[in-house]
N, C-alpha and C positions, 0 to 999 in steps of 0.2 A: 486135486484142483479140477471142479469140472470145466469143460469146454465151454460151456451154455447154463452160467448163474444167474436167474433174471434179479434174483436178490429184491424182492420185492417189497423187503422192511416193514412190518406189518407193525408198524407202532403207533399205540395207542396216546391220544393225548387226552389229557385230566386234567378235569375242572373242576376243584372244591366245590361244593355248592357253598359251605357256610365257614368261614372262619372258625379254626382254631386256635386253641393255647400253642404256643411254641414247641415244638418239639416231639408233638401230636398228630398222628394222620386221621383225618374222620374216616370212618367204620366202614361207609361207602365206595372208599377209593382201594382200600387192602385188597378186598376180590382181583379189582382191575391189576392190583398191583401184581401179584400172583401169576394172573394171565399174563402179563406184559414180563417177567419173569422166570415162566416154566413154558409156557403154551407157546408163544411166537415163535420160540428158535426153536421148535420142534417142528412149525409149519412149516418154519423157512425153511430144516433142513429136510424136507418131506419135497418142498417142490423146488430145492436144489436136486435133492434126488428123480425126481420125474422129469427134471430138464436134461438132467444127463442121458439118461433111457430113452428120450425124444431125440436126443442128437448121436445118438449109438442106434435110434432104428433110421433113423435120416439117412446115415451112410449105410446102412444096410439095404437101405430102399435105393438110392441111387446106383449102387452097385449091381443088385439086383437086374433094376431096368438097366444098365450095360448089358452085363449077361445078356439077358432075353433079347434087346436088342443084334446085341453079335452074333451071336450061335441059333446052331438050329438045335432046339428042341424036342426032348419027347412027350407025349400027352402025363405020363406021371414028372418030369421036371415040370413043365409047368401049373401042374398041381399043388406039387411042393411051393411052388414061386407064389402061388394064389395065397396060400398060406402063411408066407410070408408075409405079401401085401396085405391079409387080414391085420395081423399081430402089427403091423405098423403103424396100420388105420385104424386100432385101437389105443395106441399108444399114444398117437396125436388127438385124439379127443379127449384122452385122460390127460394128456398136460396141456390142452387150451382151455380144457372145462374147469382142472384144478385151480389154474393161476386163475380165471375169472373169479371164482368162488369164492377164493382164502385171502385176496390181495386185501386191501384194507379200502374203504370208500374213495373211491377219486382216482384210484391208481391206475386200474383196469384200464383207464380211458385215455390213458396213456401211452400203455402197454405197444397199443396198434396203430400205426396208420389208417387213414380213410381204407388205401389198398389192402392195408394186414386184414382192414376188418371183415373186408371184401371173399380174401381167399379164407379168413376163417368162416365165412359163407358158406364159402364152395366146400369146404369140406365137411360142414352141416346137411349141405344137399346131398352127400352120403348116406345121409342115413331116412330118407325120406322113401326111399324104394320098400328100406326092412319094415317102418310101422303101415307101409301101404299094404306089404302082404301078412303083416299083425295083426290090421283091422279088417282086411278082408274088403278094401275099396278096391271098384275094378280097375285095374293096370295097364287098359288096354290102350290110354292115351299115348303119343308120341312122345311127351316130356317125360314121363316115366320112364321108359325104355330107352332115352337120352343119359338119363339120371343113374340108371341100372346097368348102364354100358362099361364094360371091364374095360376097354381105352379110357374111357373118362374119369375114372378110379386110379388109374394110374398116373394120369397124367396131372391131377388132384393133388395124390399124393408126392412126385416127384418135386414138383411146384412148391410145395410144403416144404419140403426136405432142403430146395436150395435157398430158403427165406430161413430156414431153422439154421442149417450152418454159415450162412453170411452171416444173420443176427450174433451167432457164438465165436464167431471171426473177430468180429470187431468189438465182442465184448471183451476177449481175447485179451486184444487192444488197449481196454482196459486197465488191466491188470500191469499195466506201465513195461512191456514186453517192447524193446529194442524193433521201433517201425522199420528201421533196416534189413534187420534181421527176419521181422515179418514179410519183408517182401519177397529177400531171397527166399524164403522157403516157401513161399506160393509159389512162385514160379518153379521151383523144381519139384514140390507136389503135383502141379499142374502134369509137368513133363514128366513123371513116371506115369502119370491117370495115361496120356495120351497115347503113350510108348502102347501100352495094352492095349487101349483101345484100337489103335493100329494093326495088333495083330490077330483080331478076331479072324477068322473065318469068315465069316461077309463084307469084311474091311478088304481080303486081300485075295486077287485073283485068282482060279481056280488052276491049280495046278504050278501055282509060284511060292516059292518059299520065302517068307523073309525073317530073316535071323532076328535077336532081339537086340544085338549093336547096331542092326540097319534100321530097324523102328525108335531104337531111342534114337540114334541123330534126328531121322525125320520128327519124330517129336519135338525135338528139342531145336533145329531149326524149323520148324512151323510155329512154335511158341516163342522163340524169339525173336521171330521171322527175318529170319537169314537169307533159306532157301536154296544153301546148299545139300544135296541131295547126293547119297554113296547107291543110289536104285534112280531109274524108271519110272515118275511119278505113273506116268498114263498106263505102262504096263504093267505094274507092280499092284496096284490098289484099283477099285470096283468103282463105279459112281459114289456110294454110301463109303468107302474109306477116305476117297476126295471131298465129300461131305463132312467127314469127320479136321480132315486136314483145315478145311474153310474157315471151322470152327475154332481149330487153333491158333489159326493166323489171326482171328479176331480179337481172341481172348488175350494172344499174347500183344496185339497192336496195339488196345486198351490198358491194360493190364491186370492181372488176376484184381488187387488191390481196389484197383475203382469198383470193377466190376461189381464184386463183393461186395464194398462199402454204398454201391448204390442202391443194390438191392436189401441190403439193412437198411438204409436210414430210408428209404422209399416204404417197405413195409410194414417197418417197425418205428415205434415213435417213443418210446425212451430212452431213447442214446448218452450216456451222458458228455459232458461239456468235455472233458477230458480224450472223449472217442471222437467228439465232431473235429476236435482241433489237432488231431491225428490225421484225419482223413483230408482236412482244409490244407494240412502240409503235404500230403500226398497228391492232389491234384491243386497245387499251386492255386489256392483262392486265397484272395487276398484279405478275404473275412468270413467270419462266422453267418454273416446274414448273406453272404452272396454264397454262401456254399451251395445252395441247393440250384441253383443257376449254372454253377459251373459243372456241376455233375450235368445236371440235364444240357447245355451246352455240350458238351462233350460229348455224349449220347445222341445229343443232335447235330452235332457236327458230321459227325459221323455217318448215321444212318443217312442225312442227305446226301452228302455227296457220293455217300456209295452209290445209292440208289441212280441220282442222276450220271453215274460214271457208266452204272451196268446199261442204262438205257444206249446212252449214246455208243457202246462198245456195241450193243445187238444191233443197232439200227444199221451202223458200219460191215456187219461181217454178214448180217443175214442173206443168207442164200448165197454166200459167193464162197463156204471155205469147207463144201462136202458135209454139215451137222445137218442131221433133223430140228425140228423146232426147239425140243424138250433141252437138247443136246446145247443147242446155240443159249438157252437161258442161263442152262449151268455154266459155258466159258466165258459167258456177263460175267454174271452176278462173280465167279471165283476170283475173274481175273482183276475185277473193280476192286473187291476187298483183297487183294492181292499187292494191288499196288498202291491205295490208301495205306494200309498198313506196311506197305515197303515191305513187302516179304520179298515178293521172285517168284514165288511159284510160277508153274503153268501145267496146266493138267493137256494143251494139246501136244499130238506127236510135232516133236522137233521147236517144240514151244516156239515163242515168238518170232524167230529165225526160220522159222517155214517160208516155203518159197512162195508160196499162194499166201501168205502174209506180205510177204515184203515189199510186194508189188502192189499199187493201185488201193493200200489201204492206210493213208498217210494217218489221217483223222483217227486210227488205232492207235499209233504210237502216240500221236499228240494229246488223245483224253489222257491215255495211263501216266504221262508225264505232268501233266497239268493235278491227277491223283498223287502222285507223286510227292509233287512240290505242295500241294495240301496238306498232306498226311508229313511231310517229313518238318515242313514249318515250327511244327507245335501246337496245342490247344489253347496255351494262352495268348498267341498272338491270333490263331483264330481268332477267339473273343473280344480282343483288341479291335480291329479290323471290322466287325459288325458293329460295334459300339459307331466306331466314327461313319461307317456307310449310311446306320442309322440316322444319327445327328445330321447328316450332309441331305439324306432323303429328307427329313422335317424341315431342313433350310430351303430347300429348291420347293418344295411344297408351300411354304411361307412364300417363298417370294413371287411362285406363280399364280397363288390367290390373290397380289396384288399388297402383301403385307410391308411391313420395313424388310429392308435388305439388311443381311448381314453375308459378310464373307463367307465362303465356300471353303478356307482352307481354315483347316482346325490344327493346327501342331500341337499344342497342349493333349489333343489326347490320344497323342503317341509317343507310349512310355518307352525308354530308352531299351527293354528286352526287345520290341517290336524293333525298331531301327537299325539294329545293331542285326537282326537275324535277317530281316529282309534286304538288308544293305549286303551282306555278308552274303547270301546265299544266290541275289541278283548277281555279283562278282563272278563267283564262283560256275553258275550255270555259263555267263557269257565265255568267261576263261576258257572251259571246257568248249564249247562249241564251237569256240573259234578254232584252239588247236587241235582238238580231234578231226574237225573237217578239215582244218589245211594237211594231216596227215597223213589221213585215208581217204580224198578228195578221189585218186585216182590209185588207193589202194584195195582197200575190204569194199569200199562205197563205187566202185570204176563203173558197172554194170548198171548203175541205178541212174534214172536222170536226174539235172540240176535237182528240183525243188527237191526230190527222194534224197538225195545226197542232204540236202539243210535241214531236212525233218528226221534225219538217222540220226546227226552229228549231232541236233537237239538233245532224239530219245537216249545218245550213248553218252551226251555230259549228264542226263538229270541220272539216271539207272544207276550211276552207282552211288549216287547219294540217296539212301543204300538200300535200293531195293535191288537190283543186281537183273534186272531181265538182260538177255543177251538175244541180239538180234542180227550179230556175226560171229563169225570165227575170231577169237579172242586171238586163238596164237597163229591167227594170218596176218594182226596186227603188226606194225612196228614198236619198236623199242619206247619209242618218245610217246607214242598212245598207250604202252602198258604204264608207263610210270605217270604221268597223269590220269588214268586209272586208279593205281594205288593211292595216288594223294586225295583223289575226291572221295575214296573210301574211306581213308584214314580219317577224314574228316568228320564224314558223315553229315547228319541233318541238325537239327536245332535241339534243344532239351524241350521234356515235357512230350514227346513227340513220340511219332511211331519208328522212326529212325532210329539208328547205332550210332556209332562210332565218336571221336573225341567231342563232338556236336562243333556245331557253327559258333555258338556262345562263347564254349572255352576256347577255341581258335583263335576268335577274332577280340578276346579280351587277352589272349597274351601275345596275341600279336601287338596290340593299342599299350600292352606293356614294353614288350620290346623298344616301342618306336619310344617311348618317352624316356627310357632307359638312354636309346641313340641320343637324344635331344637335351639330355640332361635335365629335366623336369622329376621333379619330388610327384606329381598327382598324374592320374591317368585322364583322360578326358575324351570323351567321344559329344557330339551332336549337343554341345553346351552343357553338358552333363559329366559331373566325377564319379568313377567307376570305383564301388568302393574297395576295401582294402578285403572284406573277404573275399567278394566276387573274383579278383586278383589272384589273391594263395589258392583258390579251388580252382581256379584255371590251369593256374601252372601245373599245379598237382595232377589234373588231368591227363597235361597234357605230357608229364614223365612218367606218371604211371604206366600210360598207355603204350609211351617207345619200351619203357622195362619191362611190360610184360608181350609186346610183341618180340623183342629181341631173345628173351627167356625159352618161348616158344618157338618160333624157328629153331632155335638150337637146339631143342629137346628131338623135334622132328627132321632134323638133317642125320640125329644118331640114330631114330628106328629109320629113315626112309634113303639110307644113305646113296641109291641111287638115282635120287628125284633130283631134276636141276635146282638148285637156289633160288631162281628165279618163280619158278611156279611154287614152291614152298613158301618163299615171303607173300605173293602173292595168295595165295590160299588161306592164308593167319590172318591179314590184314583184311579179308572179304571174312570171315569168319567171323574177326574179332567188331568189324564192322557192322555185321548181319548185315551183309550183303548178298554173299550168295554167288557174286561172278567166282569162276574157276577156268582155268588152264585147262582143264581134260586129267588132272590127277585124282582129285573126289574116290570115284570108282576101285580105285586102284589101289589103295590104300588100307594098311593092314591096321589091325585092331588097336593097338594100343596109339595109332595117330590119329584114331577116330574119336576115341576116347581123351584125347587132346584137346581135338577140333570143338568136340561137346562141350565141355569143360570152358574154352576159348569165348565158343558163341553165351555162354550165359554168363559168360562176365563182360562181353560186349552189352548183352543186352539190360541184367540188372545193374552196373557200372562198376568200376574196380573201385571206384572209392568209398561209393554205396556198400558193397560187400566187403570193404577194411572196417569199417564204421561200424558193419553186422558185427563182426567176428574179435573185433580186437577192445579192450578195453577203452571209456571215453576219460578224460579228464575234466574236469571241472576248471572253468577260468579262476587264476590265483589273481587274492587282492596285492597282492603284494607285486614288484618289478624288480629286477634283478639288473644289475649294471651293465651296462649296453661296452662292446666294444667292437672292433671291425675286422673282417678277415681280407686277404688278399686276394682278390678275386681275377683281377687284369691289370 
């Protein structure tokens, strides 16, 4: 089975010219017949064959540039590599020029996006250097020497290579391949690419070791974005390994799956119907014609508010926290998609809890949480949310042209996932704010003044919903602040999101269970609205899978860690299984097979336990038939 079947059907249609006798084919049509018989399925299986070569030098190529990226080379390695790059950028001409050629009329046009058609451009403009020095034109212009730039060859071809296996991703997909299943194994493909990438030599500070169970958790909490950490982010890794980590807090905030699928159906334009409506269930579009909105929403949601996060994070810290300019750019931009994506990271010493932080830079805490609460919401109440800001901006614009008035409040288009998550997660912030600061008012918070004290108690209710930054000493904490800790973890943020943990949706839909159970009511009901009866069974399920496999694990890790309190060990699972990231001070300390736990813990937080039952276990088909109901005793 190849990877990458464009399957391009080269079938011939026939037209009699003249009426036959029955049972007769005119004389004209046999040839075709022949061809449409012996010739096609040999094309086909020609450029099934040259699409797998194209996606066997793809990974070669991308691998390649790792390599030369991480490591320092010698003048014959990167000879060898040149070489390589040749053979690859010949491989991708023979299979963009093959499939042009052999497809059948009309198909070709298909094939590409406006962009496909684009980078098959750019990779045309490769070869304009070789007939420049064929014909003997002189070479001495600037475009040429642009053109003939071995960065721009490579970077050409990289670009190629991640369009060629998205495209074979999702054709993948295709092939009616368990989307569950699909997910979890990008993300843990992901988290092995990273782990290595981690441990290049220019990823990892000169003179520090890091084992390969310390680069895979850091992978595997950067990609799930956790952000618990068993090393040292700022001492352990280089600028360029912090670079690399940025990229997987992105990758995994987003998720392999979008990411991929955007960059297919962006480049490539014959996806069939079967792939689109794979990918419309993977990022929650609510239709085939809005799919390309929701991708790009999402991709826009994104890039802004990072962007505007990382701005107002430099304007706040510039010149008061010891960086150079370059320096101050990178703890923006990291710490913005950091906390958009609820990772936790922090590449400064003594991250967020630095003392030259915690003073005098309220407006710090408040963007990353205001990221936060962006990033942890969800993408489609995003979209929600702009829809009605939209509608409410042409209303006030209507009526201050002087047009008919209509009302400013729109209820109608706020669908019950919106209400339920913003209701649910407004609770939940104030909950936290209030009891955290009545806690540590004159405990962890004594030294700080009023307003510092109401901007901490803020940063410490939204952070572990579940980005995990820590901006005190967790265990100078009391008691009643560690366990309202763990619940806003166990919670975590809303689905669809960059968030962990049981999400706000299923919380707050078994809890609206719960209460009508108390009430004795047959239907669930929220904000005029019944909750239907799956939304229900997958909440609940949620929400027991998630105690039975937190309970599972603590137990497992009280038998390797048997001298760790219980306390920091629940709390370590539930910030794990959260991707959160907050920790007690045990992380470090921790021997291999807890780690190996902990890993395990964070990518079933991150990909879902029920998502990966659904991978792994056989599905059932609804029976037509009902079986006679009877009742067990339950209270």
């Amino acid at each position: 089975m190849y990877l990458c079947s464009r399957r391009p059907n080269i079938n011939i249609v026939m037209k009699p010219e003249r009426k036959e006798k029955k049972g007769k084919q005119p004389k004209t049509i046999r040839p075709l017949l022949n061809h449409q018989k012996h010739v096609v399925p040999l094309l086909n299986m020609a450029l099934g064959v040259i699409s797998f070569l194209a996606n066997t030098a793809s990974l070669f190529m991308i691998v390649s540039a790792i390599v030369e990226f991480g490591f320092q080379l010698t003048e014959k390695q990167v000879l060898e590599l040149n070489w390589l790059y040749f053979w690859v950028w010949i491989t991708f001409l023979i299979d963009r020029g093959s499939h042009l050629l052999l497809m059948r009329k009309g198909y070709a046009k298909s094939e590409y996006s406006f962009l496909g058609w684009c980078t098959n451009g750019l990779l045309m403009l490769t070869l304009i250097p070789i007939i420049v020095k064929m014909t003997g034109i002189d070479d001495s212009t600037g475009m040429i020497s642009i053109l003939d730039n071995r960065v721009f060859h490579v970077l050409v071809l990289f670009l190629v290579s991640i369009i060629d296996l998205s495209d074979g991703l999702i054709r993948l997909m295709g092939r009616k391949i368990n989307p569950a299943l699909m997910l979890a194994v990008s993300f843990m493909g992901f988290i092995l690419v990273g782990s290595g990438v981690l441990m290049m030599p220019r990823c990892v500070q000169p003179g520090v070791h890091l084992s390969w169970i310390d680069s895979l958790f850091t992978a595997t909490s950067a990609v799930c974005v956790t952000g618990l950490t068993t090393i040292d982010v700022p001492t352990t890794f280089t600028y360029l390994g912090q670079l690399v980590i940025m990229v997987l807090i992105q990758v995994g905030g987003l998720g392999v799956m979008t990411i991929t699928s955007f960059f297919a159906l962006f480049f490539m334009g014959n996806t069939s119907l079967y792939n689109q409506i794979m990918v419309r269930d993977m990022v929650s579009s609510k239709s085939l014609a809005s799919l390309w909105s929701t991708l790009l929403n999402i991709f826009g949601f994104t890039a802004f508010l990072e962007a505007v996060g990382a701005v107002g994070i430099f304007l706040n810290v510039h010149g008061t926290i010891g960086l150079d300019f370059a320096h101050e750019v990178l703890f923006s931009v990291f710490h913005s998609v950091s906390a958009f994506c609820n990772a936790g990271f922090s590449i400064y010493m003594d991250g967020l809890g630095a003392p030259v932080l915690m003073t005098g830079h309220c407006w710090l805490y408040i963007i990353i949480s205001l990221l936060i609460i962006m990033g942890g919401i969800g993408y489609p109440v995003l979209v929600n949310l702009k829809i009605i800001v939209y509608k409410r901006a042409r209303l006030i614009w209507r009526w201050m042209r002087g047009r008919h008035y209509a009302s400013l409040s729109i209820p109608v288009l706020y669908d019950l996932n919106t209400k339920i998550v913003l209701r649910t997660t407004a609770l939940l912030i104030i909950f936290g704010t209030v009891f955290i600061g009545y806690f540590e008012w004159s405990n962890t918070f004594a030294d700080l003044t009023p307003h510092e004290k109401v901007v901490q108690a803020f940063f410490n209710a939204v952070s572990p919903r579940t980005a995990g930054f820590i901006s005190v000493n967790l265990n100078s904490m009391c008691i009643q602040s560690i366990i309202i800790y763990t619940i806003l973890m166990w919670i975590g943020g809303a689905s669809q999101s960059t968030a962990g943990g049981v999400k706000v949706n299923a919380f707050a839909v078994a809890f609206l269970n719960l209460r009508a159970v108390i009430h004795g009511t047959e239907r669930v009901e929220f904000a005029g609205r019944e909750v239907s009866i799956d939304s229900i069974r997958r909440a609940n399920v949620a929400v027991f899978a998630s105690i039975f496999v937190l309970f599972s694990f603590v137990f497992a890790i009280t038998i390797i860690e048997p001298q760790l309190p219980l306390k920091a060990i629940v709390f370590e699972c539930v910030s794990a299984f959260g991707t959160v990231g907050s920790s007690l001070g045990i992380t470090p300390v921790l021997k291999d097979g807890s780690k190996v736990l902990l890993v395990i813990l964070m990518f079933l937080g991150r990909v879902g336990v029920v998502t990966l039952a659904q991978a792994v276990l056989r599905q059932y088909k609804n029976q037509n038939y009902k079986l006679p109901q009877d009742s067990i005793i339950i209270s």
